[in-house]
C-alpha positions as CSV (number, residue, x, y, z in Angstrom):
1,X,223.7,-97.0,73.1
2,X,226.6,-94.5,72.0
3,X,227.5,-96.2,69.1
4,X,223.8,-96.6,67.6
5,X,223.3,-94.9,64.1
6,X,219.6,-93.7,63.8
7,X,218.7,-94.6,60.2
8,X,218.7,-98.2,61.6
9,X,215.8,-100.1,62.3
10,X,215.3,-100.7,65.7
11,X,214.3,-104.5,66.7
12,X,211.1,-105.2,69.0
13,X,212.4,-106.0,72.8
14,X,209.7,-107.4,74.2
15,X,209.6,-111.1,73.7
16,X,206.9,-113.9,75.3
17,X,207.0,-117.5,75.5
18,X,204.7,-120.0,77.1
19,X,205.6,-122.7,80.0
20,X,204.9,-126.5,79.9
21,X,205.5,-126.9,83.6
22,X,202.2,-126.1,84.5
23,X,202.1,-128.8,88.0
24,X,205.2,-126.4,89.0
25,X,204.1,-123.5,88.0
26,X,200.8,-124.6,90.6
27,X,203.0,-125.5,93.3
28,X,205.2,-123.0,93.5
29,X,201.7,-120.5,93.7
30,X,200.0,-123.0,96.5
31,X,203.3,-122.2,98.4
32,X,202.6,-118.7,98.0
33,X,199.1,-118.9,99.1
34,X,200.1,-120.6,102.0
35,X,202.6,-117.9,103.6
36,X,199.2,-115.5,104.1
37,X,200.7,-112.7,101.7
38,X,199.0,-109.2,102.8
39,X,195.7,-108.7,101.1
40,X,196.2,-104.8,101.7
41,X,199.3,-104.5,100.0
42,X,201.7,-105.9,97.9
43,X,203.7,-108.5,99.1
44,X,207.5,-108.8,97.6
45,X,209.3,-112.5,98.2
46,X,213.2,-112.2,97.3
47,X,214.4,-115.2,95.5
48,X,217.4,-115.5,98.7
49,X,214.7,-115.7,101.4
50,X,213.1,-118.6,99.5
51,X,213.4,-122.1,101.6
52,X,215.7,-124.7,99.6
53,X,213.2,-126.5,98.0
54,X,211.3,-123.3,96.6
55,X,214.0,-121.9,95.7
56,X,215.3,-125.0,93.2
57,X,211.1,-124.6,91.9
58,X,212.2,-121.2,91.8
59,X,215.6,-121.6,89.4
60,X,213.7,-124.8,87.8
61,X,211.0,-122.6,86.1
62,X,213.2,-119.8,85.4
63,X,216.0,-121.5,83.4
64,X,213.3,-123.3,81.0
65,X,214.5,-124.8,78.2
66,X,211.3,-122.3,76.9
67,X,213.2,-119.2,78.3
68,X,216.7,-119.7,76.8
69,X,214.8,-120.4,73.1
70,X,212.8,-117.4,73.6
71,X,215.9,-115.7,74.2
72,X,218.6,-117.4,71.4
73,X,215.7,-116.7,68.6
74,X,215.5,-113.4,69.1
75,X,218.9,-112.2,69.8
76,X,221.1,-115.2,68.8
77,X,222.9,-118.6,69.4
78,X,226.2,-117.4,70.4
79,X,224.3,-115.1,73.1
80,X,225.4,-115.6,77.0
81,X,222.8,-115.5,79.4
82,X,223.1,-114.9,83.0
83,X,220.7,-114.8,85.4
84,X,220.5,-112.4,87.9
85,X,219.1,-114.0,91.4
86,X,220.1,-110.7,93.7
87,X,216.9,-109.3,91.7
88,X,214.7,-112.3,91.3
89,X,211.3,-112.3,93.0
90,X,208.0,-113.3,93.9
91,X,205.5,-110.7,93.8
92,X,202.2,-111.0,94.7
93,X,199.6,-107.9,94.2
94,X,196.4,-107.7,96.3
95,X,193.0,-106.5,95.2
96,X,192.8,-103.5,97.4
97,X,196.5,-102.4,96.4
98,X,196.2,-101.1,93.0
99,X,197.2,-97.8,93.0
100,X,197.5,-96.7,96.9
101,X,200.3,-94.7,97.6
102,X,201.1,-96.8,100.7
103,X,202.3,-99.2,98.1
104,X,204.9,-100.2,95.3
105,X,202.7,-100.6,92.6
106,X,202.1,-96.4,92.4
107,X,205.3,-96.5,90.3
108,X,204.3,-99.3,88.3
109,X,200.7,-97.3,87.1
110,X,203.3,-94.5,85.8
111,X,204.6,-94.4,82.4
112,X,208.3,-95.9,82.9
113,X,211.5,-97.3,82.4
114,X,212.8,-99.6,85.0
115,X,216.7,-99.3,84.7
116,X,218.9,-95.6,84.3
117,X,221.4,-97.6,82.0
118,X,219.9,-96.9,78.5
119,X,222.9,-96.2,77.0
120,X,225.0,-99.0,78.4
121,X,227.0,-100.7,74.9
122,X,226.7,-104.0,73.9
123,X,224.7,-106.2,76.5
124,X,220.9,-105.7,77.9
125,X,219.3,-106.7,81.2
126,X,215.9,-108.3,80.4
127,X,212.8,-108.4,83.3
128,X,210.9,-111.1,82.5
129,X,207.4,-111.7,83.9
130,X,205.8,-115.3,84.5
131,X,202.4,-115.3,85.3
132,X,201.5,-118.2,88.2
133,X,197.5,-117.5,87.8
134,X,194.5,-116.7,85.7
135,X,194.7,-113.6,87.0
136,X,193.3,-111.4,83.8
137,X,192.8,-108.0,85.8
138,X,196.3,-106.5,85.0
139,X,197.6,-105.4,81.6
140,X,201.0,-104.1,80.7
141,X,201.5,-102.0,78.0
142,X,204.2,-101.5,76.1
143,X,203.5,-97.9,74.5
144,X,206.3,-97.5,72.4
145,X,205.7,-100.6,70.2
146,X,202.3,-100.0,71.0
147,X,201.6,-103.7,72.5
148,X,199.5,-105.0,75.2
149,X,200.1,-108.1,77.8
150,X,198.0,-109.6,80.0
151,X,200.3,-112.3,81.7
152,X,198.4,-115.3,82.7
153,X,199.4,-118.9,84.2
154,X,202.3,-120.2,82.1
155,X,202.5,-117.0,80.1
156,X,206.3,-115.0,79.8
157,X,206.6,-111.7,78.6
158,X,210.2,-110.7,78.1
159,X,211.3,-106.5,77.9
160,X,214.2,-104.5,77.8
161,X,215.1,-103.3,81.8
162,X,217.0,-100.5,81.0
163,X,215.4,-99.4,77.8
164,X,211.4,-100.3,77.3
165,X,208.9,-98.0,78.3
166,X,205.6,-99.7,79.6
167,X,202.9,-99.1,82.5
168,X,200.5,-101.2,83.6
169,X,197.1,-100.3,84.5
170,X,193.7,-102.2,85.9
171,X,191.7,-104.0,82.6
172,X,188.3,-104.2,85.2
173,X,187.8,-104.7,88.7
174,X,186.2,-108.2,88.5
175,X,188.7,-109.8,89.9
176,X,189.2,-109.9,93.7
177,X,191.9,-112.9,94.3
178,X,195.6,-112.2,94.6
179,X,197.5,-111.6,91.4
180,X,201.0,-113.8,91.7
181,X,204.0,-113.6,89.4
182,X,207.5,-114.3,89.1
183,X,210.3,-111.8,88.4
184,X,213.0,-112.6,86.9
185,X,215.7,-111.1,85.2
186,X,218.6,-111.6,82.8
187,X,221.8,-109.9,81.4
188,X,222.4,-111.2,77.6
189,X,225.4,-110.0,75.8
190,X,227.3,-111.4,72.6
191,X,230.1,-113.7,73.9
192,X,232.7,-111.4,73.1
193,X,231.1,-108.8,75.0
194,X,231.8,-110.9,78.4
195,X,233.1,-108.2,80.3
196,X,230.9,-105.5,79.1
197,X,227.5,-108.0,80.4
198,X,229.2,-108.7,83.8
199,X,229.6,-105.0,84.4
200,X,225.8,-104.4,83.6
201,X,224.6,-107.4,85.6
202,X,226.4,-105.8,88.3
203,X,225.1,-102.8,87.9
204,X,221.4,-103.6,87.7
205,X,221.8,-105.4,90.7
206,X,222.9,-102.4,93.0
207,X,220.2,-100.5,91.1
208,X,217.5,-102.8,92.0
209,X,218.9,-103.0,95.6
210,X,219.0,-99.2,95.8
211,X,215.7,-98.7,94.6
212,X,214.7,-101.1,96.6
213,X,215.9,-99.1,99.9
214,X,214.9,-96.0,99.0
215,X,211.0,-97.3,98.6
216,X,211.1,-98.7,102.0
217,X,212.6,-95.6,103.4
218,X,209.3,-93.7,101.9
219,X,207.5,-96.3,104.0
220,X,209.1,-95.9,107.1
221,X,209.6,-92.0,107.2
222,X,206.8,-89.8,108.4
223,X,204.5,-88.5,106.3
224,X,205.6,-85.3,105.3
225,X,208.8,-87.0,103.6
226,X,207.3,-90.1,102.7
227,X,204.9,-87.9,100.3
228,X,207.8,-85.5,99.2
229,X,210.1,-88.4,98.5
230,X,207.3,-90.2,96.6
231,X,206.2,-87.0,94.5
232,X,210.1,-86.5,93.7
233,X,210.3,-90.1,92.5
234,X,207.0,-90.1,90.4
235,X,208.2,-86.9,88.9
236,X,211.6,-87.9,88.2
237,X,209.9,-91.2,86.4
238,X,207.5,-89.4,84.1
239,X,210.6,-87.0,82.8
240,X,213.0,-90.4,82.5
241,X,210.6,-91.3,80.1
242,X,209.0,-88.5,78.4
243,X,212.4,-87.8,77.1
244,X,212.9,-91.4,75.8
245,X,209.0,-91.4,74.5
246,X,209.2,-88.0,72.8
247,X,213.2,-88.1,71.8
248,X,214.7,-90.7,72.8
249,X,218.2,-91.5,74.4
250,X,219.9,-92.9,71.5
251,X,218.7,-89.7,69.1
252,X,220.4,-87.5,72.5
253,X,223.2,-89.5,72.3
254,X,223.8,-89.7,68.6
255,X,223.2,-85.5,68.0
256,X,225.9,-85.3,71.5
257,X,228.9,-87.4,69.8
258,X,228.5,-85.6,66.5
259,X,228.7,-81.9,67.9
260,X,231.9,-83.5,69.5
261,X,233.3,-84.4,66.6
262,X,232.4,-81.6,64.3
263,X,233.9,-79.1,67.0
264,X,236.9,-80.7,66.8
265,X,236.8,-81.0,63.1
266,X,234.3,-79.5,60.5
267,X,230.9,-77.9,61.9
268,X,229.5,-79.0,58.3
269,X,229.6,-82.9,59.5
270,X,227.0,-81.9,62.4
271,X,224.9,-80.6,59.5
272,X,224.9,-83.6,57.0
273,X,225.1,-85.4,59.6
274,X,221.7,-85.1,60.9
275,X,220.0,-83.8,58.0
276,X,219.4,-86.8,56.4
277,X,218.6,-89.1,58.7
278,X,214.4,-88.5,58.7
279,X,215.0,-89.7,54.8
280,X,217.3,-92.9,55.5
281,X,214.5,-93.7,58.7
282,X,211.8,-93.9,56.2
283,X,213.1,-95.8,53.6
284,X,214.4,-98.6,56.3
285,X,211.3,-98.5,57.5
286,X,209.6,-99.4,54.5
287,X,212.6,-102.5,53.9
288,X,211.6,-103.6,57.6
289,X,208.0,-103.1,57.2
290,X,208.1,-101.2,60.4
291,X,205.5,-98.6,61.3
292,X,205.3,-97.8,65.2
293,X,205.7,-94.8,67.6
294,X,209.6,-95.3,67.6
295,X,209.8,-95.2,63.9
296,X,207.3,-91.3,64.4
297,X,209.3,-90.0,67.1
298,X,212.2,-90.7,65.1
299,X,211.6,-88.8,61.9
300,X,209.7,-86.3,63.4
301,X,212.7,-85.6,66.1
302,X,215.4,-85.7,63.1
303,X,213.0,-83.7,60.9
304,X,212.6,-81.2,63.4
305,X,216.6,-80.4,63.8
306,X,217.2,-80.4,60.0
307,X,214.1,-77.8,59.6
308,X,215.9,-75.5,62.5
309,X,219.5,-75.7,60.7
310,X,218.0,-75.0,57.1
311,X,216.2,-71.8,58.2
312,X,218.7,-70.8,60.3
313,X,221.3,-70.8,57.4
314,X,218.5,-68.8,55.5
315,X,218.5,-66.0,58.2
316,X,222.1,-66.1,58.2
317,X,222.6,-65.5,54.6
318,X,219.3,-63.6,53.4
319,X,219.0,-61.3,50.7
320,X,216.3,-59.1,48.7
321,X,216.1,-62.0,46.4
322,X,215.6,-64.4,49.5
323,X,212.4,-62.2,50.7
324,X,210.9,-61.5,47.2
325,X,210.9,-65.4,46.8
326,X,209.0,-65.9,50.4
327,X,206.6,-63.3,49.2
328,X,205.7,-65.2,45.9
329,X,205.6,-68.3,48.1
330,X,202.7,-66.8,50.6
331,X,201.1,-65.8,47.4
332,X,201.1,-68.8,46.0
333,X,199.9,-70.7,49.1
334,X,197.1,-68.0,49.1
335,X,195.9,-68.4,45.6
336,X,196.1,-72.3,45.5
337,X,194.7,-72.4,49.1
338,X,196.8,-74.9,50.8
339,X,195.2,-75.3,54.2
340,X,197.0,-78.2,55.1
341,X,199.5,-77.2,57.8
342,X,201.8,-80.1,56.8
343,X,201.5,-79.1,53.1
344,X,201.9,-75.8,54.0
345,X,205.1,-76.7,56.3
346,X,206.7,-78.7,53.5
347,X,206.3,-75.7,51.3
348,X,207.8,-73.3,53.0
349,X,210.8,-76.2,53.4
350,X,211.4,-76.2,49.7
351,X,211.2,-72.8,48.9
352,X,213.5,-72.3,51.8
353,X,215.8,-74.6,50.0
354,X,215.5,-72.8,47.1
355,X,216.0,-69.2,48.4
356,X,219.7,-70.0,50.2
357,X,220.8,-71.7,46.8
358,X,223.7,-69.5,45.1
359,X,224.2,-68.8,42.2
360,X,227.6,-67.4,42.2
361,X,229.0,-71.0,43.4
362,X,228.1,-73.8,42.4
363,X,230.3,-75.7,44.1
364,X,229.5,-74.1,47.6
365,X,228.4,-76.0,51.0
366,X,224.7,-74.2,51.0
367,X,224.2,-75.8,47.4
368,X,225.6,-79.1,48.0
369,X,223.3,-78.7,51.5
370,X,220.2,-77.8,48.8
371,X,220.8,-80.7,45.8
372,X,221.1,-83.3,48.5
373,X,218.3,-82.4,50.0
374,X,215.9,-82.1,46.5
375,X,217.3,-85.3,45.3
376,X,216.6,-86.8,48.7
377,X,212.8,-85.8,48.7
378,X,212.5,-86.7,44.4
379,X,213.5,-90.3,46.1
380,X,210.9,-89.6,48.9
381,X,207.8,-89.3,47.2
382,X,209.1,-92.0,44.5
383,X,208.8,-94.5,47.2
């Protein structure tokens, strides 16, 4: 989010709870029932078209004492929380709807991310689902954590709007009655953040509402656009997320403002700057006890650019001496017979290292770059 350092360890941001209000949770589901929702298609019911009394059932369930815990013990006690009615709903998914494209929930079977506003600073919009039924047919998964849901009466699962990557996808087929949940969402922000949350809420409003639109316009077009306009935005889904799933938006973001600033400055503080940080990942991932797909991409991304600067400063600056020393390396990987195309990688990376180190100066750039670097990996395998 602009300002994110890398080396940190990133928090989970998908949170559940589970309602006590189970006779309104019932209710509320009856009333459902009894407008005839389409058993062809999926049915959407906006939180402003709901009659008074629903609506208060509505705002009732989703202000739970439950929900602003869930919320305060995983973020914290000085957090605001707004709810954001323009996007509430009522969505109810019918048997024979699963993934036809004369539908909504096409999108949902895709890997995603709701919101465009990863990189918004300081606040978060938060989807929460509430399951109204027993309904045990649909599972969401969260694939960067990796985690699986399956929201069921009283259940709340809590994720990131703009930032979590999830799908959801059809456990078995067993189950032929209507699948009915609420939708509801939040902005949460530190209080001194106020205007910064207000901004976003606003934001993921005329998102949702936009999106919105443009789905119904697929609907309503004829069919050659309706399929081109649906193929565009299935396409332009899977890339939004492929680039958060295999690098990630705060990496992107992070490797953007430090070109800036070493343009303007030094070009060396792009190097150190990103060389490191597959080290510092790894050792705050053993503090946090963290070991998911985030934590993989991560080092893997950030291993990857240090490994293209380091042999790019040995092209730039090789000599006989350089070559000779690569030559005893492949040598040496023959005679040992190091198969292992990791061991074989991280070979090559040290005597790399080794090979731009100069002799001449001591004090030089390249050999501050190299003894960094060696003392970094002596701390590696220590741990």
């Amino acid at each position: 989010m602009l300002i994110y350092f890398p080396w940190i360890h990133q928090k989970n941001r998908v949170y559940s709870t589970k309602l006590n209000e189970t006779d309104d949770i019932n209710k509320l589901r009856e009333w459902v029932i009894s407008q005839n929702p389409s058993k062809d298609k999926s049915t959407h019911i906006w939180y402003n078209k709901l009659p008074t009394d629903i609506s208060m059932l509505f705002l009732k369930l989703a202000t739970s004492d439950k929900i602003i815990n869930m919320f305060k013990n995983n973020l914290s006690k000085d957090y605001n929380i707004d709810i954001l009615n323009d996007m509430n709903e009522i969505y109810v998914t019918a048997p024979s709807s699963t993934k036809d494209e004369n539908t909504s929930d096409t999108i949902f079977y895709t890997k995603h991310i709701d919101g465009p506003y990863y990189l918004f600073p300081f606040a978060s919009c938060y989807r929460l689902i509430i399951g109204l039924d027993d309904n045990s047919n649909v599972v969401t998964c969260f694939n960067m954590i990796p985690e699986n849901k399956i929201v069921k009466n009283c259940d709340v699962v809590a994720f990131d709007f703009h930032r979590e990557c999830h799908y959801i996808y059809n456990e078995n087929n067993e189950n032929k009655d209507l699948r009915v949940i609420m939708k509801v969402h939040y902005c949460v922000y530190p209080y001194w953040a106020y205007y910064f949350g207000k901004v976003l809420g606003i934001l993921s409003i005329y998102y949702n509402k936009a999106f919105r639109n443009l789905f119904l316009f697929t609907l309503t077009t004829n069919n050659f656009y309706k399929k081109s306009l649906a193929t565009l935005m299935v396409k332009i889904t899977q890339t939004v997320h492929d680039i958060e799933y295999y690098i990630g938006y705060n990496n992107i973001s992070y490797l953007y403002i430090l070109y800036f600033i070493s343009s303007i400055t030094n070009i060396y503080i792009f190097l150190f700057g990103t060389s490191f940080v597959h080290y510092f990942r790894k050792i705050d991932s053993i503090k946090n006890e963290c070991d998911n797909l985030v934590l993989k991409r991560d080092i893997r991304f950030y291993y990857t650019v240090y490994s293209l600067q380091l042999y790019y400063i040995y092209y730039k600056n090789i000599t006989t001496n350089a070559l000779m020393l690569t030559y005893l390396m492949n040598l040496l990987l023959y005679v040992f017979k190091i198969e292992s195309p990791w061991n074989i990688i991280k070979c090559y990376e040290i005597f790399t290292l080794l090979t731009i180190y100069d002799l001449r100066d001591f004090s030089s750039i390249n050999n501050l770059f190299v003894h960094s670097h060696l003392v970094m990996k002596f701390l590696e395998y220590q741990i």
